[in-house]
N, C-alpha and C positions, 0 to 999 in steps of 0.2 A: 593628225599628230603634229603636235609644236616644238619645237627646240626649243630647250632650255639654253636661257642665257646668263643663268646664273651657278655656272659649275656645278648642275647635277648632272651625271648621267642621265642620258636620252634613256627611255626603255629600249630594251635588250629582245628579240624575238629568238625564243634559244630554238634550234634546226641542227640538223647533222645534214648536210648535202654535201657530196662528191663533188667539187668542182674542178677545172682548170685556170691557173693564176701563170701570171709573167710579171716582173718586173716593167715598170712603163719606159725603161729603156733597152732591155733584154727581146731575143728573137725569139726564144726556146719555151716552151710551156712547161708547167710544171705542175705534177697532180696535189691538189690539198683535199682538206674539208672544212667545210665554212660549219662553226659552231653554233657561233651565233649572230645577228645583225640591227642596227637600229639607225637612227638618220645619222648619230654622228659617228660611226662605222662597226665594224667586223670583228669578228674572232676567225682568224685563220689558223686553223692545224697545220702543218706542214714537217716530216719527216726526213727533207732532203734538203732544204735551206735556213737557213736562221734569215727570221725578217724582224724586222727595228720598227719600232711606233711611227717612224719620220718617211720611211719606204713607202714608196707609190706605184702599188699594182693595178692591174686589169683582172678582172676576173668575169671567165666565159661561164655562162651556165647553160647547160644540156638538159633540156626537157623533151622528152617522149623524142627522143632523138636529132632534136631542132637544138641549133645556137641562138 
């Protein structure tokens, strides 16, 4: 897959995953779901924070019980 560099949207990989997200200067985790994802980013759900296009999170993802 290549980036576009001419102001299209990257393709989109639509998903519903549970994850855990934090702010990259925050200690605290906070539970979302990532909608969808592509090289130049995410759709995050989030029912407990309002997050801004310009906010720079971490996000842990938990498979078969591994980070």
């Amino acid at each position: 897959m290549q980036a576009n560099h001419d102001n299209v949207p990257a393709p989109r990989v639509p998903l519903k995953m549970d994850v855990e997200y934090r702010r990259s200067y925050a200690r605290q985790t906070t539970k979302g779901t990532l909608r969808n994802i592509s090289l130049t980013g995410a759709f995050l759900e989030t029912t407990t924070e309002m997050i801004t296009a310009a906010d720079k999170v971490i996000v842990t993802f938990v498979v078969s019980g591994r980070r």
